[in-house]
PyMOL Python script that loads the backbone (N, CA, C, O; Angstrom):
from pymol import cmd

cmd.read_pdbstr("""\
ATOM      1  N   UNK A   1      69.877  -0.602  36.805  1.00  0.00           N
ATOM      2  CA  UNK A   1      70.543  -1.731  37.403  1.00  0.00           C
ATOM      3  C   UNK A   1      70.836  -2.785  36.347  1.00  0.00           C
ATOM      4  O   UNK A   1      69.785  -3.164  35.830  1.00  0.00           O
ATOM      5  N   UNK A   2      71.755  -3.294  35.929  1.00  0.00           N
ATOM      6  CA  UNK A   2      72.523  -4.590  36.005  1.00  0.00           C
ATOM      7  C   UNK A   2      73.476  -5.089  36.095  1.00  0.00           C
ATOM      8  O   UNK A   2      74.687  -4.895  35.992  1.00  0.00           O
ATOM      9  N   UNK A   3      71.942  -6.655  36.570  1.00  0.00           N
ATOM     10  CA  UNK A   3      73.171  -7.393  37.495  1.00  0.00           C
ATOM     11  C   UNK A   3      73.899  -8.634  37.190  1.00  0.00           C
ATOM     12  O   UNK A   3      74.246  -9.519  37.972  1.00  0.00           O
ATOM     13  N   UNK A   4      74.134  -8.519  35.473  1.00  0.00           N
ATOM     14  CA  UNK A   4      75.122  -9.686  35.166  1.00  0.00           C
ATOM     15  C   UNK A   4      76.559  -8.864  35.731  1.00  0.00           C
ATOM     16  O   UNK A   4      77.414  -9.580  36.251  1.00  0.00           O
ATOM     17  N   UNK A   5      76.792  -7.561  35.643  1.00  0.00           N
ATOM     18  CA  UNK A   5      77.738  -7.169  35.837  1.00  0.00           C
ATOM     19  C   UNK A   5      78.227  -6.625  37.451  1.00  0.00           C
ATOM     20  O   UNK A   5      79.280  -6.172  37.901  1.00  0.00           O
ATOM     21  N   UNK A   6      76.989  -6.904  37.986  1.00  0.00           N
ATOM     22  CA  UNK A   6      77.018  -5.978  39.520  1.00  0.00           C
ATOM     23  C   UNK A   6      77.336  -4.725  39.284  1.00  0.00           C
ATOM     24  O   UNK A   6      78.021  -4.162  40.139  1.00  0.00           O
ATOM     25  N   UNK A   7      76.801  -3.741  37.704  1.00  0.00           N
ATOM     26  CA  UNK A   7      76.880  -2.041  38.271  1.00  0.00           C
ATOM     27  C   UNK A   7      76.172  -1.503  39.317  1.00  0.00           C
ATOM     28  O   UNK A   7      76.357  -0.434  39.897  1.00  0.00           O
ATOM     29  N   UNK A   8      75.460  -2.231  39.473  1.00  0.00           N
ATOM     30  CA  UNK A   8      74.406  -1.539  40.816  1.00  0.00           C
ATOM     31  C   UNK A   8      75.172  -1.540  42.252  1.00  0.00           C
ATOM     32  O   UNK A   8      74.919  -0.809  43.210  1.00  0.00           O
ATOM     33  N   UNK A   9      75.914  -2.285  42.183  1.00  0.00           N
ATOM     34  CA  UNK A   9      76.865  -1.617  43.121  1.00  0.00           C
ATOM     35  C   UNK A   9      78.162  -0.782  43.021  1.00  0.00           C
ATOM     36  O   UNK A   9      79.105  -1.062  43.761  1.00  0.00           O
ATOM     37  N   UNK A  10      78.237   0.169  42.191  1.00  0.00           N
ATOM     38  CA  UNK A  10      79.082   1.065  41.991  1.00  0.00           C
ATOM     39  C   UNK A  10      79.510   2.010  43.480  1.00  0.00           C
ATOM     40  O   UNK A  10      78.887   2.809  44.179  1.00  0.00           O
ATOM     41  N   UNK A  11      80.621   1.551  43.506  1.00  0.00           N
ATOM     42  CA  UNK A  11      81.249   1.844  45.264  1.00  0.00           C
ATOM     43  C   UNK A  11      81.743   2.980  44.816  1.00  0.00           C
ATOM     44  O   UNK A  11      82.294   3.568  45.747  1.00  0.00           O
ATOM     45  N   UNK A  12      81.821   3.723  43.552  1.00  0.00           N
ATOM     46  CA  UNK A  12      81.897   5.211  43.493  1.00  0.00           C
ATOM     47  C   UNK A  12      81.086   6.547  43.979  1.00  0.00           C
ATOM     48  O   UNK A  12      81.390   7.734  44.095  1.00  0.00           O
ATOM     49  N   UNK A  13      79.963   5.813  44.196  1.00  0.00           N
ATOM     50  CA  UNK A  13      78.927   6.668  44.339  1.00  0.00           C
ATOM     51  C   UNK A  13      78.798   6.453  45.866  1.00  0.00           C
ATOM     52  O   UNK A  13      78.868   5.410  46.516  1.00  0.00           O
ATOM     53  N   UNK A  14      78.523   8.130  46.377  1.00  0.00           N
ATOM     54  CA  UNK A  14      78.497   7.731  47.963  1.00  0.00           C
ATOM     55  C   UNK A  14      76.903   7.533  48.724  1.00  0.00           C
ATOM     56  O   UNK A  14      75.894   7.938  48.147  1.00  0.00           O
ATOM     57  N   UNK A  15      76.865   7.111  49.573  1.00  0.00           N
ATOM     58  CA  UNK A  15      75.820   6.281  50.300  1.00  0.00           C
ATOM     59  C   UNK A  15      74.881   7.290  50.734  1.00  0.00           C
ATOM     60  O   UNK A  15      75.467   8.129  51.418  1.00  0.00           O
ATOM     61  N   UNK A  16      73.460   7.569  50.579  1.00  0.00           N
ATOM     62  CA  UNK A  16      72.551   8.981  51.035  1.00  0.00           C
ATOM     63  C   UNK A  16      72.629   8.582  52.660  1.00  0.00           C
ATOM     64  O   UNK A  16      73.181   9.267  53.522  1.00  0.00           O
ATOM     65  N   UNK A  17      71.915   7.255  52.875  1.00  0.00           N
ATOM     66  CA  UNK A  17      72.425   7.058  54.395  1.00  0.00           C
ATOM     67  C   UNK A  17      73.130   7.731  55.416  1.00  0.00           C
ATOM     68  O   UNK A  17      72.814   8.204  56.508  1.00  0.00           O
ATOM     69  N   UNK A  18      74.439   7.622  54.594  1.00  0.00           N
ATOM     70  CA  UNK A  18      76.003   7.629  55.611  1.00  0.00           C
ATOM     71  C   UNK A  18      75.838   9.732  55.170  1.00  0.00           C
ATOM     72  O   UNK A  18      76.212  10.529  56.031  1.00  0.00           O
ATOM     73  N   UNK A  19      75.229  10.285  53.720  1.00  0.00           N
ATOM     74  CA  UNK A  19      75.367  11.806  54.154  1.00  0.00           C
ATOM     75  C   UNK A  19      74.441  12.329  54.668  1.00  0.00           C
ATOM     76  O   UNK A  19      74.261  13.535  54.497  1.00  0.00           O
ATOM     77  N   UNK A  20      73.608  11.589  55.427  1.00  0.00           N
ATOM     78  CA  UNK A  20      72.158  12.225  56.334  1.00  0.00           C
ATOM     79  C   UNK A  20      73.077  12.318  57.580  1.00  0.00           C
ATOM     80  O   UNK A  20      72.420  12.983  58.381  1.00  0.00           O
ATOM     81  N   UNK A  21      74.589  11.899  58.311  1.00  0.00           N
ATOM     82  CA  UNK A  21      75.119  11.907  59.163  1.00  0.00           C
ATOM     83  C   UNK A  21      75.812  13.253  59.194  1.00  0.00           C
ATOM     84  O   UNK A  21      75.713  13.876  60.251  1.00  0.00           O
ATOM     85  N   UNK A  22      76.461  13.773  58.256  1.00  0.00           N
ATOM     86  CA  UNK A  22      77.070  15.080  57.856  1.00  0.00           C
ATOM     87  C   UNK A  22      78.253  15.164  59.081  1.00  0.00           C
ATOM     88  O   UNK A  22      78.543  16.276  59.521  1.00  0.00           O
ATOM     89  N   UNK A  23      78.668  14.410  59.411  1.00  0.00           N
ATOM     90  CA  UNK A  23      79.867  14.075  60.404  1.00  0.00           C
ATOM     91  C   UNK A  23      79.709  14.000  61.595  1.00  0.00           C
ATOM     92  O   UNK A  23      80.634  14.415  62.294  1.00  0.00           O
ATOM     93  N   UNK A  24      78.580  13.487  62.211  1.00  0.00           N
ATOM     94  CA  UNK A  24      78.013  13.678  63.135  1.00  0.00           C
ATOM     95  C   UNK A  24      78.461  12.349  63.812  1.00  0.00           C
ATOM     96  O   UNK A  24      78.697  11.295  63.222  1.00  0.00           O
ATOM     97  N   UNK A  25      78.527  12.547  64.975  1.00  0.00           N
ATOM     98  CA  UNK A  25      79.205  10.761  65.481  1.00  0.00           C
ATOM     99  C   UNK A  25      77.519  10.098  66.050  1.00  0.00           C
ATOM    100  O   UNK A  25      76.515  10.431  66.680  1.00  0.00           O
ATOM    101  N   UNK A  26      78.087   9.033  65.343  1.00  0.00           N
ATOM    102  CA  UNK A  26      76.883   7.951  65.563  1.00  0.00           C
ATOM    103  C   UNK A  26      76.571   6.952  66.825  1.00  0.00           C
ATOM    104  O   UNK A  26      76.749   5.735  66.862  1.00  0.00           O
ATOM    105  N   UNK A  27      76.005   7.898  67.949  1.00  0.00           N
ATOM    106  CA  UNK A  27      75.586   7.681  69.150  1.00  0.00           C
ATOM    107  C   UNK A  27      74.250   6.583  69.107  1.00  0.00           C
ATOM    108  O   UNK A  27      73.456   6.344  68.198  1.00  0.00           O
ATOM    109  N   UNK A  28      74.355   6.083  70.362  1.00  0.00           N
ATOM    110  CA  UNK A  28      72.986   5.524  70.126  1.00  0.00           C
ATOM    111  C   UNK A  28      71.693   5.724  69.643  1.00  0.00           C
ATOM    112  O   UNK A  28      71.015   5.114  68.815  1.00  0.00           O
ATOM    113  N   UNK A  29      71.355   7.411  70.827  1.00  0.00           N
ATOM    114  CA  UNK A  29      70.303   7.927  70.680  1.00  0.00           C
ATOM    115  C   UNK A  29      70.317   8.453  69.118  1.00  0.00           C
ATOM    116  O   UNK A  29      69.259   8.860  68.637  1.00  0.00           O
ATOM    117  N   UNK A  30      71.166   8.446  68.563  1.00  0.00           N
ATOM    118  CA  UNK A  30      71.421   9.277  67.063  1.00  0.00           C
ATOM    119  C   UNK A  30      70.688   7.800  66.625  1.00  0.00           C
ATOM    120  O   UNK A  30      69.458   7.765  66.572  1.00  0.00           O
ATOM    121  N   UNK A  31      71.319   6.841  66.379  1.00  0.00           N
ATOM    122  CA  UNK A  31      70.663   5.402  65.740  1.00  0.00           C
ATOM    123  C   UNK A  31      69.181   5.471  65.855  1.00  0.00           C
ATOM    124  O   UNK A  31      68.422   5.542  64.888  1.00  0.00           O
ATOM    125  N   UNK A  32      68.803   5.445  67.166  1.00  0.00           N
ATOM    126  CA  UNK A  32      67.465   5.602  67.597  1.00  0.00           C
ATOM    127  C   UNK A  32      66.133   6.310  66.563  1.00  0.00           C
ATOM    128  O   UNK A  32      65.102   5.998  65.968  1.00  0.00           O
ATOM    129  N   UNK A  33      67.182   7.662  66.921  1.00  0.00           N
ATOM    130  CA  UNK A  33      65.929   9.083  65.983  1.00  0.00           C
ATOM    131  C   UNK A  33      66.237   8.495  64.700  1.00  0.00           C
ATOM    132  O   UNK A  33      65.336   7.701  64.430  1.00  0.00           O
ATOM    133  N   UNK A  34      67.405   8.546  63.487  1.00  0.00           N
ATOM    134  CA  UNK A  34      67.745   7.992  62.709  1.00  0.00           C
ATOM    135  C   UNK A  34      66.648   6.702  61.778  1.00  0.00           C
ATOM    136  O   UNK A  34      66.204   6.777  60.633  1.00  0.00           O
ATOM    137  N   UNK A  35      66.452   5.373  63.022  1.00  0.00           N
ATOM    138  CA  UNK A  35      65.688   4.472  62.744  1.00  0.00           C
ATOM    139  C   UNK A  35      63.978   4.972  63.440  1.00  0.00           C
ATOM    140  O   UNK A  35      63.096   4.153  63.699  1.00  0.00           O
ATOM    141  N   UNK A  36      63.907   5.855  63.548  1.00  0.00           N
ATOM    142  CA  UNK A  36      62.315   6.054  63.921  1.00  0.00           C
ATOM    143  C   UNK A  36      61.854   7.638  62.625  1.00  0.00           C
ATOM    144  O   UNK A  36      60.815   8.122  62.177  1.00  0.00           O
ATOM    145  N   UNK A  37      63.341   7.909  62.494  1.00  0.00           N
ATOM    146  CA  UNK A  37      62.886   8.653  61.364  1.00  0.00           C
ATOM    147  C   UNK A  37      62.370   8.031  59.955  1.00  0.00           C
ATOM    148  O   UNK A  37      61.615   8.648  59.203  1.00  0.00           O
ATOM    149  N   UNK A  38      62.794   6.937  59.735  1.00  0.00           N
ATOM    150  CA  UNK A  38      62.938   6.304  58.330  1.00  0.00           C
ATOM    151  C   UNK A  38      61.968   5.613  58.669  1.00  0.00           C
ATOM    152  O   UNK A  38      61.089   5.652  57.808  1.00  0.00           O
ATOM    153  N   UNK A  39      61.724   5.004  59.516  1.00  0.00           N
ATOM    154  CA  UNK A  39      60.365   4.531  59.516  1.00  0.00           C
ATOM    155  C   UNK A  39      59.090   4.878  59.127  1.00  0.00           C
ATOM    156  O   UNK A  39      58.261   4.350  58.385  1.00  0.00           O
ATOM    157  N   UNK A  40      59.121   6.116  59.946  1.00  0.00           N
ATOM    158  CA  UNK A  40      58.018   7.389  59.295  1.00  0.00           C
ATOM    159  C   UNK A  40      57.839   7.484  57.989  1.00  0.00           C
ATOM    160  O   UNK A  40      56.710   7.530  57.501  1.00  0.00           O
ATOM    161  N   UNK A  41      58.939   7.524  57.277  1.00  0.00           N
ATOM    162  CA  UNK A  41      59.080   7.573  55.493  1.00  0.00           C
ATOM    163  C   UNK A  41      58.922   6.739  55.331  1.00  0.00           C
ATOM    164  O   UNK A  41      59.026   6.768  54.105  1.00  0.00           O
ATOM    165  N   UNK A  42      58.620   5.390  55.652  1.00  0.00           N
ATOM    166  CA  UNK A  42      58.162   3.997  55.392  1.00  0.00           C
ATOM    167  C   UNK A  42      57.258   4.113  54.745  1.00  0.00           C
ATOM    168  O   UNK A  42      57.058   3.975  53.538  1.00  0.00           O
ATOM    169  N   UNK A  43      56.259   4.560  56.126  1.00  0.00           N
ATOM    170  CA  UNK A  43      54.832   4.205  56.382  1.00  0.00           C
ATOM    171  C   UNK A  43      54.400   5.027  55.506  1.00  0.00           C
ATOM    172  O   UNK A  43      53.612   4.530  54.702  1.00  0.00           O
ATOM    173  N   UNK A  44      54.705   6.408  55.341  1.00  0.00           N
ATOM    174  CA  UNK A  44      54.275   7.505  54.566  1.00  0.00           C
ATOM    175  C   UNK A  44      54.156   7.107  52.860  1.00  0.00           C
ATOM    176  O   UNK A  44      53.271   7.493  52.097  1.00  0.00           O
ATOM    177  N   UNK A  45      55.551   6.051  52.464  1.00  0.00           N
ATOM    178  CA  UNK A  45      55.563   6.358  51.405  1.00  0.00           C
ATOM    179  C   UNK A  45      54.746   4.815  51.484  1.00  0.00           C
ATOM    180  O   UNK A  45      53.870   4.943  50.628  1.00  0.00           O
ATOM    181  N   UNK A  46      54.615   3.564  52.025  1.00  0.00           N
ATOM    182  CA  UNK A  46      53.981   2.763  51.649  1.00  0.00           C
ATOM    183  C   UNK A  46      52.367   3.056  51.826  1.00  0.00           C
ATOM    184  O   UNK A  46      51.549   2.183  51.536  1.00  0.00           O
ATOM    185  N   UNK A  47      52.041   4.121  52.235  1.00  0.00           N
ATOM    186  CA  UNK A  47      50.427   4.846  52.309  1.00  0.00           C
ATOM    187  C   UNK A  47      49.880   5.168  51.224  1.00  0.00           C
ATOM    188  O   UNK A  47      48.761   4.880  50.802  1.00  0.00           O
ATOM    189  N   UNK A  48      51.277   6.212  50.451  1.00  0.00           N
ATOM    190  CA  UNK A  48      51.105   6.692  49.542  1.00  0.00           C
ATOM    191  C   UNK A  48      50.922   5.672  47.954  1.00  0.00           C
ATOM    192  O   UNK A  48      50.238   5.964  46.972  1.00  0.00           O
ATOM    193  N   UNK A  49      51.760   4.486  48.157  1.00  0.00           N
ATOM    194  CA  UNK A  49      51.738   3.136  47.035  1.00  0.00           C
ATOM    195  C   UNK A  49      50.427   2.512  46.653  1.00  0.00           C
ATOM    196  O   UNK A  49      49.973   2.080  45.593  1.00  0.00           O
ATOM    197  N   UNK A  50      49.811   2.652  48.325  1.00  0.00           N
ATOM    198  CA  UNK A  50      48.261   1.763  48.369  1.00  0.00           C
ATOM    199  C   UNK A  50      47.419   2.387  48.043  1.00  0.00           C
ATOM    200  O   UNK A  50      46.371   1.744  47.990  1.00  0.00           O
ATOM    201  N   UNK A  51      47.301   3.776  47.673  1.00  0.00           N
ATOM    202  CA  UNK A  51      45.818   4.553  47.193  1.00  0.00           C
ATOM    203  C   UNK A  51      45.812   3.677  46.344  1.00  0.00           C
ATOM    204  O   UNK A  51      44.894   3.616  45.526  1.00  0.00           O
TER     205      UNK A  51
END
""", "prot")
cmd.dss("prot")
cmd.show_as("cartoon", "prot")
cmd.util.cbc("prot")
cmd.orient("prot")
């Protein structure tokens, strides 16, 4: 990253987010699992920080 120049936002590169969708239309219940999935990887990986 830097950010005198803002490369860290290089809008070339595409979003992991938006390809965990794989064209899938973004329903509620999709939002739902989506945000209870990442959560899980939250907790998991902030578990894993605190040993």
């Amino acid at each position: 990253m830097h950010y005198g120049s803002c490369s860290f936002l290089d809008r070339s590169r595409p979003l992991p987010a938006f390809q965990k969708l794989e064209n899938q239309p973004l329903t509620p219940e999709m939002s739902l699992q989506i945000l209870h999935d990442e959560k899980q990887q939250i907790a998991e990986t902030m578990s894993f920080l605190s040993r």
